[in-house]
MARKOL-257102 format. One record per residue: x, y, z of N, C-alpha, C, O, CB in turn. Coordinates in steps of 0.2 Angstrom, whole numbers, padded with zeros to 4 digits, always signed. Glycine has a CB too. Layout:
BEGIN
XYZXYZXYZXYZXYZ ...
// end
This chain:
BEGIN
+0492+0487+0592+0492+0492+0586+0487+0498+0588+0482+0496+0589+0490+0488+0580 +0489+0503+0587+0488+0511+0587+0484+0513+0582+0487+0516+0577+0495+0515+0588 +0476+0512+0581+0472+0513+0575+0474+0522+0574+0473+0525+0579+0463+0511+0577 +0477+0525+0570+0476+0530+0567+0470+0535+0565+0468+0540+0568+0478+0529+0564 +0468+0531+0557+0462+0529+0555+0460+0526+0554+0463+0525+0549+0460+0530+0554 +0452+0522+0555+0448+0519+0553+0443+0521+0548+0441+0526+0547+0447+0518+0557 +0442+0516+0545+0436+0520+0540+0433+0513+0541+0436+0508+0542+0437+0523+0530 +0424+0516+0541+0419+0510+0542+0414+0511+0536+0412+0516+0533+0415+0510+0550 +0412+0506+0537+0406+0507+0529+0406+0513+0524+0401+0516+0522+0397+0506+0531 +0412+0515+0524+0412+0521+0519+0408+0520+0511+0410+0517+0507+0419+0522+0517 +0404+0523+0512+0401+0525+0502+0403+0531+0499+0402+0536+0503+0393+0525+0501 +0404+0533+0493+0403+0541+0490+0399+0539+0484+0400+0534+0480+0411+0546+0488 +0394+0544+0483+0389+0543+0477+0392+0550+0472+0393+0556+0475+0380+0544+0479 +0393+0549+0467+0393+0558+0461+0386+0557+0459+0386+0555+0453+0399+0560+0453 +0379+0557+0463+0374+0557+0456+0373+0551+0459+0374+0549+0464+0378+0557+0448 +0370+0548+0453+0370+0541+0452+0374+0537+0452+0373+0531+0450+0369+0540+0448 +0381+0539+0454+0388+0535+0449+0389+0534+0458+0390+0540+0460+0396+0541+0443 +0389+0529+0462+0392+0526+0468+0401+0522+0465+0403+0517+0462+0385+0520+0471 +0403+0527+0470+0412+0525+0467+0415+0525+0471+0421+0525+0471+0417+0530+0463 +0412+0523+0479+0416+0520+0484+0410+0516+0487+0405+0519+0489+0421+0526+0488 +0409+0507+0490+0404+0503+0490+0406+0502+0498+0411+0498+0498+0404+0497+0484 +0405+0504+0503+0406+0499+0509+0411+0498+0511+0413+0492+0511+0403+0493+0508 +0416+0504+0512+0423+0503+0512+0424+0503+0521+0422+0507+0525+0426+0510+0507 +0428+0497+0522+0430+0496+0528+0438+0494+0527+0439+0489+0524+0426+0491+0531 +0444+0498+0531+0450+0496+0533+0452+0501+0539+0448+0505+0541+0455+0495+0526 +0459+0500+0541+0464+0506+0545+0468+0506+0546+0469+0500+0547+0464+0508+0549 +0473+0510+0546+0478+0513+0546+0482+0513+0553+0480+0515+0558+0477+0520+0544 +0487+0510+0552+0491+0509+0561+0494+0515+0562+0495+0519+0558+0498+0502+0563 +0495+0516+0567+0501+0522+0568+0510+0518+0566+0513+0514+0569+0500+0525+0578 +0511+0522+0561+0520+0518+0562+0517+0514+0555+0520+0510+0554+0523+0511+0571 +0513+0515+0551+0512+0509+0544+0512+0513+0539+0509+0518+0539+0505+0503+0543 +0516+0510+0534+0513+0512+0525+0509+0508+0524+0511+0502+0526+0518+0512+0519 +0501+0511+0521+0496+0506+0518+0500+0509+0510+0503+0514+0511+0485+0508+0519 +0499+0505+0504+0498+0508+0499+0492+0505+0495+0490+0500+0498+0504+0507+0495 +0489+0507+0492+0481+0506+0489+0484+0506+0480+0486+0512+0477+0474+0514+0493 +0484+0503+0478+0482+0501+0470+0476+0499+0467+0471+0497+0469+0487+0497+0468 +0476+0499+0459+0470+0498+0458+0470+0502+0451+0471+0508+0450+0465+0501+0465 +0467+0499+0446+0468+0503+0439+0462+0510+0440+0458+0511+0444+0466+0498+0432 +0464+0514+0435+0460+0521+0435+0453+0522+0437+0449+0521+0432+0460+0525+0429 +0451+0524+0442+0441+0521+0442+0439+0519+0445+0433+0520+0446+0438+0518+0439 +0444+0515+0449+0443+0510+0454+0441+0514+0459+0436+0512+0460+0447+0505+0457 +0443+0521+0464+0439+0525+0469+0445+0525+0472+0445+0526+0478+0432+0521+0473 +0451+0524+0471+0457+0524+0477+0458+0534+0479+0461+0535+0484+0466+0519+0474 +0458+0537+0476+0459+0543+0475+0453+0546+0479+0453+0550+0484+0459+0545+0468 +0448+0545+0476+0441+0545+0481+0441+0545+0487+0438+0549+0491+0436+0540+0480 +0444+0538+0490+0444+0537+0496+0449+0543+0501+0449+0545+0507+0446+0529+0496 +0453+0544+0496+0458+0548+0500+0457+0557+0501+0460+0561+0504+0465+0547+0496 +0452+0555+0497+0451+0564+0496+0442+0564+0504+0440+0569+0506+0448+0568+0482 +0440+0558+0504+0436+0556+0509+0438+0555+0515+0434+0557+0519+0434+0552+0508 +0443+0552+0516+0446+0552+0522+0448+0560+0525+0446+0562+0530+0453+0549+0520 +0453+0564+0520+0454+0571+0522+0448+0577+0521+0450+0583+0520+0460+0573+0520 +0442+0575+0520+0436+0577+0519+0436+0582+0512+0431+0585+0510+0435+0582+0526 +0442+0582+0509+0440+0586+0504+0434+0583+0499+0433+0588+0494+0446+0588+0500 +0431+0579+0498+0425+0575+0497+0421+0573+0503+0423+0568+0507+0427+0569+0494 +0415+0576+0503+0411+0573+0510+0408+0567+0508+0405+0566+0503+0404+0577+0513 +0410+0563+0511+0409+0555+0510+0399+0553+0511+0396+0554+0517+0415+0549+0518 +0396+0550+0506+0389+0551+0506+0385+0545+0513+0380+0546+0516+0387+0550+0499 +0391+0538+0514+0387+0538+0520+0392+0533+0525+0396+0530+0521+0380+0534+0517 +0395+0530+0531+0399+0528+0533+0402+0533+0542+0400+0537+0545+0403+0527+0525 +0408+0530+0543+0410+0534+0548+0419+0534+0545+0421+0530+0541+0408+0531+0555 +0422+0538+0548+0429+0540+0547+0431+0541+0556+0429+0546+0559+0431+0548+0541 +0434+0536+0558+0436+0536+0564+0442+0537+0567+0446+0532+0568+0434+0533+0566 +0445+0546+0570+0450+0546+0572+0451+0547+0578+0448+0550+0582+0452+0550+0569 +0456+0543+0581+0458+0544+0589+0451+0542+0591+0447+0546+0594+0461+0553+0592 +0450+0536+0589+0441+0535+0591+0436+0538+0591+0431+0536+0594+0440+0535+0595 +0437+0543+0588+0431+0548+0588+0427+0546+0580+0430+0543+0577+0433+0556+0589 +0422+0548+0578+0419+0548+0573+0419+0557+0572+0416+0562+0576+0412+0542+0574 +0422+0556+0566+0423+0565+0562+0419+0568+0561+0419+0574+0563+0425+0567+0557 +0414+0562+0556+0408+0565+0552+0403+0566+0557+0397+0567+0556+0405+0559+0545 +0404+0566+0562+0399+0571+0567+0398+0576+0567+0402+0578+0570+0399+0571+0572 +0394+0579+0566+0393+0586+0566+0397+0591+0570+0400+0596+0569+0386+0587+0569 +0396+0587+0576+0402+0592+0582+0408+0592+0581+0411+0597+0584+0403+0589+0588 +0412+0588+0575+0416+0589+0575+0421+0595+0572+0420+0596+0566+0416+0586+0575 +0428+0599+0575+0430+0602+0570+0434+0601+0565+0441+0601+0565+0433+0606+0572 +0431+0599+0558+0434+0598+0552+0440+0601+0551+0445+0597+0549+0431+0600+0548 +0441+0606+0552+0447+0613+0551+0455+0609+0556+0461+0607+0555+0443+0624+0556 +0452+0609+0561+0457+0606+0567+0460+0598+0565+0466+0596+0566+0451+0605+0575 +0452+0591+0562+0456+0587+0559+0461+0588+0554+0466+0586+0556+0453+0583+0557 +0459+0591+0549+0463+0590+0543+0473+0596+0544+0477+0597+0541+0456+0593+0536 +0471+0596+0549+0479+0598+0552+0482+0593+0552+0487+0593+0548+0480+0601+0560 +0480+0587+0555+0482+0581+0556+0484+0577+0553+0487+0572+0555+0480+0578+0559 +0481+0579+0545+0482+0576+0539+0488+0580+0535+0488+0586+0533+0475+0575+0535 +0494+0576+0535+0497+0580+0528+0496+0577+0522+0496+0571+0522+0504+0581+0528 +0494+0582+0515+0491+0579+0510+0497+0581+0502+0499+0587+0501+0483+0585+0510 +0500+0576+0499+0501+0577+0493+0498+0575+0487+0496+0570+0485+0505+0577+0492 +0497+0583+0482+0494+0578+0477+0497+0577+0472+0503+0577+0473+0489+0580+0475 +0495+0576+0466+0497+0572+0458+0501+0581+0457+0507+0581+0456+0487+0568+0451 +0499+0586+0458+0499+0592+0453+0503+0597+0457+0504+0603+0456+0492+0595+0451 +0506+0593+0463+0509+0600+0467+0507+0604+0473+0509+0604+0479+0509+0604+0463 +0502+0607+0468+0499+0613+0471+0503+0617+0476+0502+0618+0482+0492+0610+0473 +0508+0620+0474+0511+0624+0478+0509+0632+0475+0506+0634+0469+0518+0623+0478 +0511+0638+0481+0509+0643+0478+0515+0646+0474+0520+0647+0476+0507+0648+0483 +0512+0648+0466+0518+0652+0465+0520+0656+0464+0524+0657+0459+0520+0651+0463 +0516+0662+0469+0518+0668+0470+0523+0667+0478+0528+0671+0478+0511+0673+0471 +0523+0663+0482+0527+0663+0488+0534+0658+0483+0534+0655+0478+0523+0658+0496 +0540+0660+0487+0546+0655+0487+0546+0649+0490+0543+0649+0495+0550+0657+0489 +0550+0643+0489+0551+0638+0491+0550+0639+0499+0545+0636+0501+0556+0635+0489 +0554+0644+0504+0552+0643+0509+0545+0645+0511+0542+0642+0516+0556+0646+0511 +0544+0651+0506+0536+0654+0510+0531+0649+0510+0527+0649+0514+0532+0660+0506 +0532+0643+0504+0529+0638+0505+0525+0633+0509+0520+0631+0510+0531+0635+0503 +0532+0633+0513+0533+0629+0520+0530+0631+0524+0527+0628+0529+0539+0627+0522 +0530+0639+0525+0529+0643+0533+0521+0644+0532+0518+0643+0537+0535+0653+0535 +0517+0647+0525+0513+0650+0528+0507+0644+0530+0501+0647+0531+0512+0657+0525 +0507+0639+0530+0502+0636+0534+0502+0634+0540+0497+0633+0543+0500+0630+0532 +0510+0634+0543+0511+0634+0549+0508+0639+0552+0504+0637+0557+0517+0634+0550 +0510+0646+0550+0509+0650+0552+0500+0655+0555+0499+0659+0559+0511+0652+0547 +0497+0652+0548+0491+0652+0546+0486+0649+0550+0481+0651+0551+0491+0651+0540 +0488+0642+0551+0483+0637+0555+0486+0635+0560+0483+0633+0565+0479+0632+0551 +0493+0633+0560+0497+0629+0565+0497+0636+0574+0498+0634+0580+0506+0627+0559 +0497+0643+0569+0499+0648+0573+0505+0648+0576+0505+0651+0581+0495+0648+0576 +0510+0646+0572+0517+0647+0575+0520+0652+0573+0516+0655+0569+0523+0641+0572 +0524+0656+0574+0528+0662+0576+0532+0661+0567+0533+0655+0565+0535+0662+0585 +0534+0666+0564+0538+0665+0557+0543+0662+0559+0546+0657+0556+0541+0673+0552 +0545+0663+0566+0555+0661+0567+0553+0654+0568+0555+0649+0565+0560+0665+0574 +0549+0654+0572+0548+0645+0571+0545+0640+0566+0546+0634+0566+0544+0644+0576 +0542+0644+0562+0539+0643+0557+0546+0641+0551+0546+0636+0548+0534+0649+0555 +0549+0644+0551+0554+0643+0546+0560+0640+0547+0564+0638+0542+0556+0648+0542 +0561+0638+0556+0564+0632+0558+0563+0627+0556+0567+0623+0553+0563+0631+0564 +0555+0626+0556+0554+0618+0556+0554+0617+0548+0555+0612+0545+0547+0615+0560 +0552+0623+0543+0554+0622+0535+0559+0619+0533+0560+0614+0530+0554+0628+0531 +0564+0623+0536+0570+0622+0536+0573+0613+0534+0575+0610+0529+0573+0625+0543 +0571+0610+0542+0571+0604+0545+0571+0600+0539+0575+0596+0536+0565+0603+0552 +0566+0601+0537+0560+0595+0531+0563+0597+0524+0563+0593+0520+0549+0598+0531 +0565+0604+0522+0567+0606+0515+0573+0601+0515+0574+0598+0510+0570+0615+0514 +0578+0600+0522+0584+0597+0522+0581+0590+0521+0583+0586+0516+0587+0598+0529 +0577+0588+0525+0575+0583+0521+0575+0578+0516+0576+0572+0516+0572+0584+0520 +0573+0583+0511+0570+0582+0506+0573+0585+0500+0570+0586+0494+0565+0582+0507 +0578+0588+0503+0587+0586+0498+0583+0594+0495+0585+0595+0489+0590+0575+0489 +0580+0598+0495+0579+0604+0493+0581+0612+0498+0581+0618+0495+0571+0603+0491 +0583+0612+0503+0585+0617+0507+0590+0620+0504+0594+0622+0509+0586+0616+0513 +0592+0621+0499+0596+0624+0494+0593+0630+0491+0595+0636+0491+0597+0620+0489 +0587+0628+0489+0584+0631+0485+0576+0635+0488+0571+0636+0485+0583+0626+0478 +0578+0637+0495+0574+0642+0499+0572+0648+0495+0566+0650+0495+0578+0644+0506 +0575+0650+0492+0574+0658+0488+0569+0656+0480+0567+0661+0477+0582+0661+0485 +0569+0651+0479+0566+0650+0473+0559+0649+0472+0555+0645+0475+0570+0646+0471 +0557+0652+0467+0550+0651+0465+0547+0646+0461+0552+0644+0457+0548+0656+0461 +0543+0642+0461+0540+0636+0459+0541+0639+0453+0546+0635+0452+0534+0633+0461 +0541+0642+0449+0543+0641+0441+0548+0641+0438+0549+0641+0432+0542+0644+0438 +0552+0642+0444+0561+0639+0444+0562+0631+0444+0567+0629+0441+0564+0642+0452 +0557+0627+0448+0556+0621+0449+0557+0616+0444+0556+0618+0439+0551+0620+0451 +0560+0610+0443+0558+0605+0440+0552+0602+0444+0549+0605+0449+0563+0599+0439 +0549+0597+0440+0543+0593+0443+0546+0589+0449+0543+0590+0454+0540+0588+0438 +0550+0586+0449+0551+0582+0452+0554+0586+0459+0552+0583+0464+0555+0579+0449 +0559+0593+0461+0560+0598+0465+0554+0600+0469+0553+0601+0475+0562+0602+0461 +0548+0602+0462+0542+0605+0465+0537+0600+0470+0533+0602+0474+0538+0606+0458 +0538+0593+0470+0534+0586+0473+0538+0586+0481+0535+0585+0487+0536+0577+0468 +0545+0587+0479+0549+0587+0484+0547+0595+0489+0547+0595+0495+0557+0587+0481 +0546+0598+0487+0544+0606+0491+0536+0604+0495+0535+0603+0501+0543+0613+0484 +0533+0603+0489+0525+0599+0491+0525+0596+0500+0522+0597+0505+0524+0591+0485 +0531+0590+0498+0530+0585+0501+0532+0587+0511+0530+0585+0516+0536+0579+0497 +0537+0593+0509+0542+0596+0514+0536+0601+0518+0535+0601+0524+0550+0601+0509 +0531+0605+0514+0526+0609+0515+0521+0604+0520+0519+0606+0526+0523+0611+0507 +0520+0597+0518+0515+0593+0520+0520+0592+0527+0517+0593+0533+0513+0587+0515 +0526+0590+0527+0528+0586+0534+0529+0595+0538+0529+0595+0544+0538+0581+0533 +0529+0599+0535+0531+0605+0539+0526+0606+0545+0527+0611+0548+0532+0610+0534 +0520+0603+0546+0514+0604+0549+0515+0600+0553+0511+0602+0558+0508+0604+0545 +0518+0593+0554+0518+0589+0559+0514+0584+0559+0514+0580+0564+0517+0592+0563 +0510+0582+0553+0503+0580+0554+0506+0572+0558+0511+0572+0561+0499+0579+0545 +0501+0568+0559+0499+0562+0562+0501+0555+0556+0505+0551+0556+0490+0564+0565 +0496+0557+0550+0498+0555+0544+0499+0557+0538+0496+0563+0537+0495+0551+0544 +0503+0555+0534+0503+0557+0528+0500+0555+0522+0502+0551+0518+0508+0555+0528 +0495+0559+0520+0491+0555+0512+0496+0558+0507+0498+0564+0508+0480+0557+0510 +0497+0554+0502+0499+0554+0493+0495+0553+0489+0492+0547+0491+0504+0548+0491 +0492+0555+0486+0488+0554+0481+0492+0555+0472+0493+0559+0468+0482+0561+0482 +0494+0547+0472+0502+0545+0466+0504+0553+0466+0502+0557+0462+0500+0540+0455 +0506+0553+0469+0512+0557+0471+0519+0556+0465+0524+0558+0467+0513+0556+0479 +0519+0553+0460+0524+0552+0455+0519+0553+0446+0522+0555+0441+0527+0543+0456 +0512+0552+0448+0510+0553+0440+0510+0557+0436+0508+0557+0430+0506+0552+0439 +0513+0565+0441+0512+0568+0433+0520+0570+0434+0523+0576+0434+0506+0577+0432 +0524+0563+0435+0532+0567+0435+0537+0566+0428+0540+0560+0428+0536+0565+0442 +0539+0569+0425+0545+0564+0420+0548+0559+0422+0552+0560+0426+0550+0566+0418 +0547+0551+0419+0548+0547+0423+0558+0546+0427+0560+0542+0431+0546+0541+0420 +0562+0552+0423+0570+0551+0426+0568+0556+0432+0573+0558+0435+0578+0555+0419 +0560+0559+0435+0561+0565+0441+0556+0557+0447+0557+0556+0453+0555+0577+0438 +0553+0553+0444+0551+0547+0449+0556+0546+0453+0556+0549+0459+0549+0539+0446 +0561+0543+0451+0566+0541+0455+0568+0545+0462+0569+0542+0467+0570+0542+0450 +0569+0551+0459+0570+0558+0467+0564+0558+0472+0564+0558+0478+0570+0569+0463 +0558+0557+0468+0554+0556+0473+0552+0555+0478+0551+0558+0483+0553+0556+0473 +0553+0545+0476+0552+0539+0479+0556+0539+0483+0555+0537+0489+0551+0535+0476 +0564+0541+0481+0568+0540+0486+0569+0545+0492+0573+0545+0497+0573+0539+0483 +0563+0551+0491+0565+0553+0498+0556+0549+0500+0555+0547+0506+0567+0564+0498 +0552+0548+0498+0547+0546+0501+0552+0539+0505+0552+0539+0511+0541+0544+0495 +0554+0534+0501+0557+0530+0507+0563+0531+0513+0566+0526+0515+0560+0527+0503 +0563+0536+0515+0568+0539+0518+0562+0542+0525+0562+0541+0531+0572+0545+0512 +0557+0545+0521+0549+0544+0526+0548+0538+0529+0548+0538+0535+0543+0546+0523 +0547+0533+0527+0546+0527+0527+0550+0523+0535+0548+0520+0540+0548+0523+0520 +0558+0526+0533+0563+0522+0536+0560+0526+0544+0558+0523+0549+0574+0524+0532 +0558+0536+0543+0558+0536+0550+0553+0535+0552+0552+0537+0558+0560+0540+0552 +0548+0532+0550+0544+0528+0556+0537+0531+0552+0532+0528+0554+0546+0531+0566 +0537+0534+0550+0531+0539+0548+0523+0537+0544+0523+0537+0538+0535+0543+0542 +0518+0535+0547+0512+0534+0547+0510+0537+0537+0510+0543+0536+0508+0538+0556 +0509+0532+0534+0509+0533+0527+0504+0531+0523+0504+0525+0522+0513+0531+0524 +0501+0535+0522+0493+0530+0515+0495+0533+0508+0494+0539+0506+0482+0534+0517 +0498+0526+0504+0498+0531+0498+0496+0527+0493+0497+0520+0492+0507+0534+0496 +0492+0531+0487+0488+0529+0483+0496+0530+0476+0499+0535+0476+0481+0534+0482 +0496+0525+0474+0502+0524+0470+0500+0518+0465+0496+0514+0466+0508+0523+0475 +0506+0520+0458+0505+0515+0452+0513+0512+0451+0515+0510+0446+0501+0518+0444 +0515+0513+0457+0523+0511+0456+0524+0505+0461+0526+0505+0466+0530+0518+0459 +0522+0499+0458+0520+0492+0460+0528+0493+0465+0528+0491+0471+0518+0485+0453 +0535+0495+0462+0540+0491+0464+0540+0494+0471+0540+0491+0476+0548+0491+0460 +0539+0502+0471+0539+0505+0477+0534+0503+0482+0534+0505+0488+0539+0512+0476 +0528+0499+0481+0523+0496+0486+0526+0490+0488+0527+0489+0494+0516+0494+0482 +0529+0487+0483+0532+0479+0486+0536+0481+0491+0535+0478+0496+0538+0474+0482 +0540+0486+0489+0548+0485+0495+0546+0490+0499+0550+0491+0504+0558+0487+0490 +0541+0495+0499+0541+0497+0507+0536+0498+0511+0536+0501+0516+0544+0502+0507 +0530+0496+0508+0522+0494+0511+0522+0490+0518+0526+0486+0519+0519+0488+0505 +0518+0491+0523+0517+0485+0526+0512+0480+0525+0513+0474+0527+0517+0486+0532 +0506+0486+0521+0501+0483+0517+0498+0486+0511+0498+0492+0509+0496+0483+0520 +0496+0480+0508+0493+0483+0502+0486+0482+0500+0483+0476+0500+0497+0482+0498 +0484+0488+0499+0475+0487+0499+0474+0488+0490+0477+0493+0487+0470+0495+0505 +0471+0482+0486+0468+0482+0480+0461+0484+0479+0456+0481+0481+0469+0476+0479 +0462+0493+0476+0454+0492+0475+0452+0490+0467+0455+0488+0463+0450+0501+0477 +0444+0490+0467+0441+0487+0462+0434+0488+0462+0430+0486+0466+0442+0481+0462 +0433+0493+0456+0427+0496+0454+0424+0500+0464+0418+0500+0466+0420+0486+0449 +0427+0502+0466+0424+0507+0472+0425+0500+0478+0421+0502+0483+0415+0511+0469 +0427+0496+0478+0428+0490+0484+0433+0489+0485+0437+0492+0480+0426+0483+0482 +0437+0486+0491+0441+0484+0492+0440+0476+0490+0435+0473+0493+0443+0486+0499 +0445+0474+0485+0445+0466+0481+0449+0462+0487+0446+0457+0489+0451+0465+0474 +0455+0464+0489+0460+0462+0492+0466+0466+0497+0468+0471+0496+0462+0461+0488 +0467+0463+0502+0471+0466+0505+0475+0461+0508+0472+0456+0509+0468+0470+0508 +0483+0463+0510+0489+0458+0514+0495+0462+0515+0496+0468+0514+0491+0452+0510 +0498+0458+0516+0506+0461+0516+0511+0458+0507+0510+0453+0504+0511+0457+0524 +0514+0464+0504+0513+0463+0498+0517+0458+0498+0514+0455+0493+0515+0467+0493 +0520+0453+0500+0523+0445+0497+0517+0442+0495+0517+0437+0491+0528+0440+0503 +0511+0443+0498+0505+0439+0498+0501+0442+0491+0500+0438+0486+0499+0440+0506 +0500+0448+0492+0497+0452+0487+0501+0451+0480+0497+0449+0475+0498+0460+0489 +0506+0451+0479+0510+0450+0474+0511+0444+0471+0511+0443+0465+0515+0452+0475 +0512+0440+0477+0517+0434+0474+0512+0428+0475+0511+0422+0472+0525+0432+0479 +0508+0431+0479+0499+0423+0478+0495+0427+0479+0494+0428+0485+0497+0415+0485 +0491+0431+0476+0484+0435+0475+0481+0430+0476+0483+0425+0474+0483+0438+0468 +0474+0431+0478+0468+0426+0481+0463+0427+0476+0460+0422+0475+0465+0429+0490 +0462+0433+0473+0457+0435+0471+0459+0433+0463+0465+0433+0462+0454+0441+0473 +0455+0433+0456+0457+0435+0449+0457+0440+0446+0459+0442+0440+0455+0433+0445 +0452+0445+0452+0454+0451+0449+0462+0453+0451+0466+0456+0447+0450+0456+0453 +0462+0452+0457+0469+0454+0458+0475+0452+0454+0481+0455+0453+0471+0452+0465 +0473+0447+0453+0477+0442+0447+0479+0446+0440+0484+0446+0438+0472+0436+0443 +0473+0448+0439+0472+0451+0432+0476+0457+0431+0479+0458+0426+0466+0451+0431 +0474+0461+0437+0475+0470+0437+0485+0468+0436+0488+0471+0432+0472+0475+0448 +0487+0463+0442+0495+0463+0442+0499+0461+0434+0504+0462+0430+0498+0456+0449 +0493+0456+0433+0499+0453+0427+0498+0460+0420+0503+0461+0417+0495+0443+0423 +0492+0463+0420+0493+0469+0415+0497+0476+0417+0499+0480+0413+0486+0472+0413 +0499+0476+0424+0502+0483+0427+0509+0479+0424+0512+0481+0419+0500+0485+0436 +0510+0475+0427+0519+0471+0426+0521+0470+0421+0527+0471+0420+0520+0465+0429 +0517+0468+0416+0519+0469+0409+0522+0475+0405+0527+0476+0402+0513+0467+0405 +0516+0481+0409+0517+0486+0404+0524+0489+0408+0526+0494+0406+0509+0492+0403 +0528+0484+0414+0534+0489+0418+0537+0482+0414+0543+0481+0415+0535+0492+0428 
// end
């Protein structure tokens, strides 16, 4: 197995408030981790620490064997390697669904516009939106808009993919479109860390699942283990109130 990334004794402090404790796991090349965990627990934390938009207060993040948080390293150059979605979109919406896609290519990838909007293209198709290349995110549904996101993030090439519940701010009849192109990522092979509260979409296409708790990893397996015999009572506890409320 082909470590991607590693994280070793990760901690993050706000303050006083320590919301990620000693965090150790990694990411294979070729795996979906999904990470659950009720609101607070640090799974969000951990992901915005991984792609440095949180500098992690103490620990290592190790890519292609290297350790990041070394000074020497070029932050700018890792986080290419990361494609990122979040909860909110965040697309521009002064560019169009295509410009979306091209100008990070463009910008940091340094590809040519014509190639740049080749490979938009590729990924819009994707992700059942290359239709709507002319259109402005306020044209969007939510669910259209995650899909553009998502097409923006693969349009770079990255190595892995982070989600950050990439479904929670969506109407839940726009979940549906989502997940099913996220499983469609999945099928091709695509290296996947996603922070997610859609327990059915962790079961059926996870290879693991990591349980956080109060800023710890509680638990971790492959979900028939996770789901169907939990080891811990926390893990116990967190499934039987998530499952109820679905």
């Amino acid at each position: 197995m082909e470590k991607i990334i590693e994280v070793q004794h990760l901690s993050k402090s706000f303050g006083t408030n320590e919301v990620l404790k000693d965090i150790d796991f990694a990411v294979n090349k070729g795996e979906v981790v999904c990470i659950i965990g009720s609101s607070g627990s640090g799974k969000s934390t951990l992901l915005r620490c991984i792609n440095l938009l949180e500098k992690p207060s103490g620990g290592q993040i190790i890519y292609k064997g290297e350790n990041i948080l070394d000074d020497q390293h070029d932050i700018f150059e890792y986080r290419t390697k990361l494609g990122m979605v979040f909860q909110q979109f965040n697309l521009f919406n002064n560019l169009n669904v295509l410009g979306n896609c091209v100008v990070g290519q463009v910008k940091v990838l340094k590809r040519s516009k014509e190639e740049a909007e080749k490979v938009a293209l590729k990924y819009l198709k994707v992700v059942g939106m290359d239709q709507y290349v002319t259109a402005k995110p306020k044209q969007l549904s939510g669910g259209q808009k995650q899909r553009v996101a998502i097409a923006r993030a693969l349009s770079m090439e990255p190595d892995v993919m982070l989600f950050d519940e990439p479904t929670s701010a969506l109407d839940p009849e726009m979940v549906g479109e989502v997940l099913k192109v996220m499983k469609t990522l999945v099928e091709s092979g695509l290296t996947m860390l996603v922070v997610t509260h859609e327990m059915g979409f962790a079961k059926e296409v996870a290879d693991r699942v990591v349980f956080m708790d109060k800023g710890v990893i509680e638990e971790e397996g492959p979900p028939e283990q996770i789901f169907n015999n939990p080891k811990t009572e926390r893990t116990r506890e967190f499934l039987k109130r998530t499952l109820e409320k679905e």
